[in-house]
C-alpha positions in Angstrom: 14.0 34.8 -16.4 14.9 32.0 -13.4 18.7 31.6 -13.4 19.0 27.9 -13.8 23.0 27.4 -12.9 22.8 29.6 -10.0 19.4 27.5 -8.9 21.2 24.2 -9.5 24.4 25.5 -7.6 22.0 26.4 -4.5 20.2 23.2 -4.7 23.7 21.0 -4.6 24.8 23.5 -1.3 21.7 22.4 0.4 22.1 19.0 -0.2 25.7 19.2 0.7 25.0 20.8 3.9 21.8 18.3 4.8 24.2 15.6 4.2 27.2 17.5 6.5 24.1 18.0 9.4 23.1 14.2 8.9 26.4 12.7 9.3 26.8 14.3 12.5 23.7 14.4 13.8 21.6 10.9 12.4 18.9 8.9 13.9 20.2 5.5 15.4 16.8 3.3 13.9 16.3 0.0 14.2 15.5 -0.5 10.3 18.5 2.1 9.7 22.2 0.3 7.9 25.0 2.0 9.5 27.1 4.4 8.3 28.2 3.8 4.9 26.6 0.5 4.4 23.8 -0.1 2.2 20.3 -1.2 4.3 18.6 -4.7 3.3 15.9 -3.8 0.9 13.1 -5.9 3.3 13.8 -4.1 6.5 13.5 -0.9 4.5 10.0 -1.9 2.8 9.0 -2.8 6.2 9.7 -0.1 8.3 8.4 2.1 5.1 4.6 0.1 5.3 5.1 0.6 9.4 5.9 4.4 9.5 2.5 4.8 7.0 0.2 7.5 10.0 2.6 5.7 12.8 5.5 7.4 15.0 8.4 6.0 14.7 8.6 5.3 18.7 5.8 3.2 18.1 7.0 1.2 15.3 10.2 0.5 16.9 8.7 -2.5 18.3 6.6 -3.8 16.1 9.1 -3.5 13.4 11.3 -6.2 15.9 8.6 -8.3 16.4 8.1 -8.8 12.9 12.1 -9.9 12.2 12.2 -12.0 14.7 9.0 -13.6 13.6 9.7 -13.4 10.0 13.5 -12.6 9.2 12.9 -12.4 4.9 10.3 -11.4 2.9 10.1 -15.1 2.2 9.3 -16.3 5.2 6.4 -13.1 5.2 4.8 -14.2 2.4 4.4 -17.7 3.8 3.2 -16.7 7.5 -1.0 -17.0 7.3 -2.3 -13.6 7.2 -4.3 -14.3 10.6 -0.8 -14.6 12.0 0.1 -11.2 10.8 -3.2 -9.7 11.3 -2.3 -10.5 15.1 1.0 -9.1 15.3 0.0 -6.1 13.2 -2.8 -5.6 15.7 -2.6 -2.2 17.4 -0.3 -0.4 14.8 -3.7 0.7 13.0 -5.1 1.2 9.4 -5.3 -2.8 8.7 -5.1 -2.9 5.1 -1.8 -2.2 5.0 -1.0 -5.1 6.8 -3.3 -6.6 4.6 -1.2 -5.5 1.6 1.9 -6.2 3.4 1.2 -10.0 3.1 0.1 -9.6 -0.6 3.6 -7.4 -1.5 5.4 -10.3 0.2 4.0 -12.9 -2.1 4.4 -11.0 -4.7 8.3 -10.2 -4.0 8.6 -13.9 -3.8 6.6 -15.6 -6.9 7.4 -12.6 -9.3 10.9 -11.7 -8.5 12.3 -14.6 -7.2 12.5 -13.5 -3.3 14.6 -9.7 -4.4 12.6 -6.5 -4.0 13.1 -4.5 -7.6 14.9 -1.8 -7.2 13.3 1.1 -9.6 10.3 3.2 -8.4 8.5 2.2 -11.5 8.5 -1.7 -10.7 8.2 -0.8 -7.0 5.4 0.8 -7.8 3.2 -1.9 -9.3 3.7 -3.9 -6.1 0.5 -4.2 -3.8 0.5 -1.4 -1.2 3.2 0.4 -2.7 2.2 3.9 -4.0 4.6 7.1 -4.8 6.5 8.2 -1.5 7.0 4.5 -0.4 8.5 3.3 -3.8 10.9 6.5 -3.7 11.8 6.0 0.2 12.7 2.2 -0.8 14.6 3.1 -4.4 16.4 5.8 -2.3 17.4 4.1 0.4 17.6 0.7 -0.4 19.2 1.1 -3.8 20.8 4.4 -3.6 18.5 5.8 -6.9 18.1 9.2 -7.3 14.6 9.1 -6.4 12.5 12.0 -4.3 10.6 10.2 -1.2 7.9 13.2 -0.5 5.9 12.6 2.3 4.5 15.0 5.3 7.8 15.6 6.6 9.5 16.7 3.3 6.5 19.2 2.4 6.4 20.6 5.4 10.7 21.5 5.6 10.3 22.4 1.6 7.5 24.6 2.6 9.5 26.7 4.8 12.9 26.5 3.1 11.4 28.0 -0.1 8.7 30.6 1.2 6.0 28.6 -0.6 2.8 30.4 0.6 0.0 29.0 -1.2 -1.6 26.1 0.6 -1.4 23.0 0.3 -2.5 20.6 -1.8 -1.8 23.1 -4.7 2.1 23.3 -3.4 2.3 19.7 -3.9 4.1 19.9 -7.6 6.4 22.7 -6.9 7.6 20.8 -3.6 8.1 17.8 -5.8 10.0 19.2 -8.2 12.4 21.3 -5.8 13.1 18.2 -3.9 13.9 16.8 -6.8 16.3 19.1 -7.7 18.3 18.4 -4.3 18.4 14.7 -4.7 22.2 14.2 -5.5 24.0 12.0 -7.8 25.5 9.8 -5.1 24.3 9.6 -0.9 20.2 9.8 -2.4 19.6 7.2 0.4 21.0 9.1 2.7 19.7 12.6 1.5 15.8 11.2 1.9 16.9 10.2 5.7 18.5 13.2 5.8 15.1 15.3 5.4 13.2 12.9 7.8 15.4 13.2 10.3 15.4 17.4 9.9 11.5 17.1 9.4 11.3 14.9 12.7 13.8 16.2 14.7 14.4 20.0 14.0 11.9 21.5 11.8 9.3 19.9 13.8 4.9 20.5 12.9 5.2 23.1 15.8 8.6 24.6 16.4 10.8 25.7 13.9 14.3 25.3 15.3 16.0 27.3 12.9 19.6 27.8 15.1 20.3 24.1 15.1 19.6 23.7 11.2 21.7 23.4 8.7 19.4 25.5 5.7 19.2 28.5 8.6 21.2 30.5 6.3 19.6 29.5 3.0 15.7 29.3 4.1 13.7 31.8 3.2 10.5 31.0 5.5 13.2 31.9 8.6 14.5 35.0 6.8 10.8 36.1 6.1 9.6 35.5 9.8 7.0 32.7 8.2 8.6 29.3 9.1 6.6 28.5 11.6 3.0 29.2 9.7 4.4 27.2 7.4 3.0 24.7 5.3 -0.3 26.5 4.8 -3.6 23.7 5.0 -6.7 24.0 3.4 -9.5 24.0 6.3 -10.9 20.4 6.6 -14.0 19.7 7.0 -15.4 18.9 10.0 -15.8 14.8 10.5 -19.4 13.2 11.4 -20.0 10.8 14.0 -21.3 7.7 13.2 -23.2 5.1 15.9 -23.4 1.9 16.5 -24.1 -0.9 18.9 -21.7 -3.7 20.1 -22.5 -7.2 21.6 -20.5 -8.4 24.4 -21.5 -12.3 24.8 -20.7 -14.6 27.3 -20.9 -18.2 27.5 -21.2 -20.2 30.8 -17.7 -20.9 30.9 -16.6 -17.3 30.4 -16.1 -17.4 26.5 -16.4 -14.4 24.7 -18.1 -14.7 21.2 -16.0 -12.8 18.4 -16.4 -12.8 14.4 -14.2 -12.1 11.7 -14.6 -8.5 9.6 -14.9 -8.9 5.5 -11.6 -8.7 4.1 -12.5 -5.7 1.7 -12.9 -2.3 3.6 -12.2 -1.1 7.2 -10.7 -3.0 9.5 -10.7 -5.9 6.7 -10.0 -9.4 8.5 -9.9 -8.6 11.4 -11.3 -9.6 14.5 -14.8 -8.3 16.6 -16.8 -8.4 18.6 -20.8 -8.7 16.7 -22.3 -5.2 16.5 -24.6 -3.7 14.1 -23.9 -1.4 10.7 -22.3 1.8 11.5 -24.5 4.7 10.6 -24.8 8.2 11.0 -28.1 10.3 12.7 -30.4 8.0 14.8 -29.5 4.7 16.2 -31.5 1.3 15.3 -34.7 1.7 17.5 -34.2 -1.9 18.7 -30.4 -2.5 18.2 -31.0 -5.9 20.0 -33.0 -7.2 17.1 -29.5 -7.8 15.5 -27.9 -9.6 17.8 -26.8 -13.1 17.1 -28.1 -14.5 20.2 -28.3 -13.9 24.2 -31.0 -13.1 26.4 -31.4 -10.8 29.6 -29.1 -7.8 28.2 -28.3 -5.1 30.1 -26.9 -2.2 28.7 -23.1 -1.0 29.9 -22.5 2.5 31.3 -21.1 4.8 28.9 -19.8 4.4 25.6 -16.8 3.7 23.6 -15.2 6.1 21.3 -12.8 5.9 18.3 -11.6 8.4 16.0 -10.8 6.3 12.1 -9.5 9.1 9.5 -12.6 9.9 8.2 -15.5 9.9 10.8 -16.0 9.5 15.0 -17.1 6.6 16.1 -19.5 6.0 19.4 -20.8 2.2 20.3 -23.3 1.3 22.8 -21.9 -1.9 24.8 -25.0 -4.1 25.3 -24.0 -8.0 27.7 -26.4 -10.5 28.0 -26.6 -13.2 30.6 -24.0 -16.2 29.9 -25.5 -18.6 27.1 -25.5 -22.3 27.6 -22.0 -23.7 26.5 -24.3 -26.4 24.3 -25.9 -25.6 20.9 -24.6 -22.0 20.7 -22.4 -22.4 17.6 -22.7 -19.9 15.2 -21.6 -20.1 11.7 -18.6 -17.4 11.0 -18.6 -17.1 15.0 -16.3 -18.3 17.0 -15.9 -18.7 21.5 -12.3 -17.2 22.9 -11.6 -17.2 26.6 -10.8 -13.3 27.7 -7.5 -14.0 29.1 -6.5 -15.0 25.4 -8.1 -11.8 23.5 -5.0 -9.8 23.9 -3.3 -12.4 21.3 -6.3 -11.7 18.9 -6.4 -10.1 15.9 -8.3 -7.1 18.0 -8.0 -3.8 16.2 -7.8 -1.0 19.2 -11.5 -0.5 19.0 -12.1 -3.6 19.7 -9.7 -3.6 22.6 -11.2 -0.6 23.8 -15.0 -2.5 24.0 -13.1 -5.6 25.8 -11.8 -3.0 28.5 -15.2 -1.5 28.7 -17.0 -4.7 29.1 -14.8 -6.4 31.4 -14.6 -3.3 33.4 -18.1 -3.1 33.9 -17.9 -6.8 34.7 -15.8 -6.6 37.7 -18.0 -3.7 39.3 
């Protein structure tokens, strides 16, 4: 039988001693209140959506960008999404930034401008799911909520011993976490495990003499830490190929096309290229492009890794088009010195380099 007052007694010591470790030893973020203050709800959502399969060194500056461009969720949810596609460009994984426009307008015209402040409305806002809504309960409202995200799984993992791989772990790390949130400081508790996830019981070193559970966890008293969390073996990703159009007009303009705003890369802005497909290539890729004659085919290819497949594309130029009567519909002409302010996802980046590269040789 599990001895549930000397379980809860071990779970409060934990969180005791996180919280000692974190008041000494705390992360100086941008999106972080100081010290005993509460942090604004917005600037916590933000960061949240930012951090999403981002470091936080990379977000640092993005996450200013976006307050000085749009100090309140107010202000967000009136910006045009191009706008925030462009500034979002580079940070990756566009529907989020996608859904970050649709949260903000929802914040404003269904609770008058003020985040909620329970997971379970947080929850029913666009591009909010499970660990985001806890992070921003937690930390923004103080509730005693459990944010669980790769971080926390992997520093529950190897405080408790948990063997068994993951996903099937996922429950029992939930409800251990849980157990640890305490009554008062939950805000600070969830930073508390990111910053021991991020800073000292790191994916590939296990620092256990600088952390405050050394005495408590039982994957460094088993000699198991670092194996731990265990993975199912993925599977390995296919390779999909494609062909991209780089075309010129007379005056240097570059012809580029907005994506469909449902599914990847949704609204943003590229170059035109045909489907994506795995196995063979088209046997006349060119067929598909828009227009442009005399193409030549650019040296090497451009590579991309999404989260579920590899990516190679062909870079085919032609010879600069006439300026007149080249107007496409859903096309439009941008001079190269201004791509870099375009809503380019890095792919696209990556084919500008490429083909201006091969340009200046």
């Amino acid at each position: 039988m599990n001895d549930a007052p000397a379980e809860a007694r071990q779970s409060r010591e934990m969180a005791a001693a996180l919280l000692s470790w974190y008041d000494r030893h705390r992360r100086a973020l941008p999106w972080r209140a100081a010290a005993g203050h509460r942090a604004d709800p917005y600037h916590v959502w933000l960061s949240e959506i930012m951090l999403q399969q981002t470091t936080v060194v990379t977000v640092g500056p993005y996450f200013q960008k976006f307050l000085a461009a749009w100090p309140t969720v107010a202000t967000l949810a009136g910006a045009p999404l191009d706008d925030i596609l462009k500034a979002w460009a580079g940070l990756g994984y566009y529907a989020r930034a996608r859904n970050l426009h649709k949260c903000a307008k929802a914040v404003v015209t269904d609770h008058h401008g003020v985040f909620p402040d329970t997971e379970e409305a947080l929850l029913k806002l666009p591009g909010i799911g499970p660990y985001t809504a806890a992070a921003i309960a937690a930390i923004a409202f103080d509730r005693p909520a459990a944010a669980i995200d790769g971080n926390v799984e992997r520093v529950v993992s190897r405080a408790f011993a948990l063997r068994e791989p993951l996903p099937e772990t996922k429950p029992q790390i939930r409800d251990l976490t849980r157990a640890m949130v305490p009554e008062t400081r939950a805000g600070d508790f969830a930073q508390a495990l990111m910053d021991l996830g991020a800073t000292v019981c790191t994916p590939r070193r296990a620092n256990c003499l600088i952390c405050p559970w050394s005495g408590s966890c039982l994957g460094q008293a088993q000699g198991i830490a670092e194996d731990l969390p265990r993975k199912r073996p993925k599977a390995p990703k296919p390779t999909r190929h494609g062909t991209v159009f780089w075309i010129a007009r007379s005056d240097g303009a570059v012809l580029v096309r907005a994506r469909p705003e449902k599914g990847l890369l949704g609204g943003m802005t590229e170059f035109p290229s045909t489907q994506w497909t795995e196995g063979a290539e088209p046997a006349n890729p060119l067929s598909q492009a828009p227009l442009g004659t005399g193409w030549r085919k650019l040296a090497g290819a451009v590579r991309h890794t999404f989260t579920h497949f590899h990516l190679e594309l062909d870079v085919w130029a032609s010879e600069p088009v006439p300026r007149d009567g080249c107007d496409l519909p859903g096309c439009r002409w941008v001079d190269p010195v201004d791509l870099p302010a375009e809503a380019l996802p890095t792919l696209m980046r990556k084919v500008s380099a490429h083909a201006q590269a091969a340009g200046d040789d």
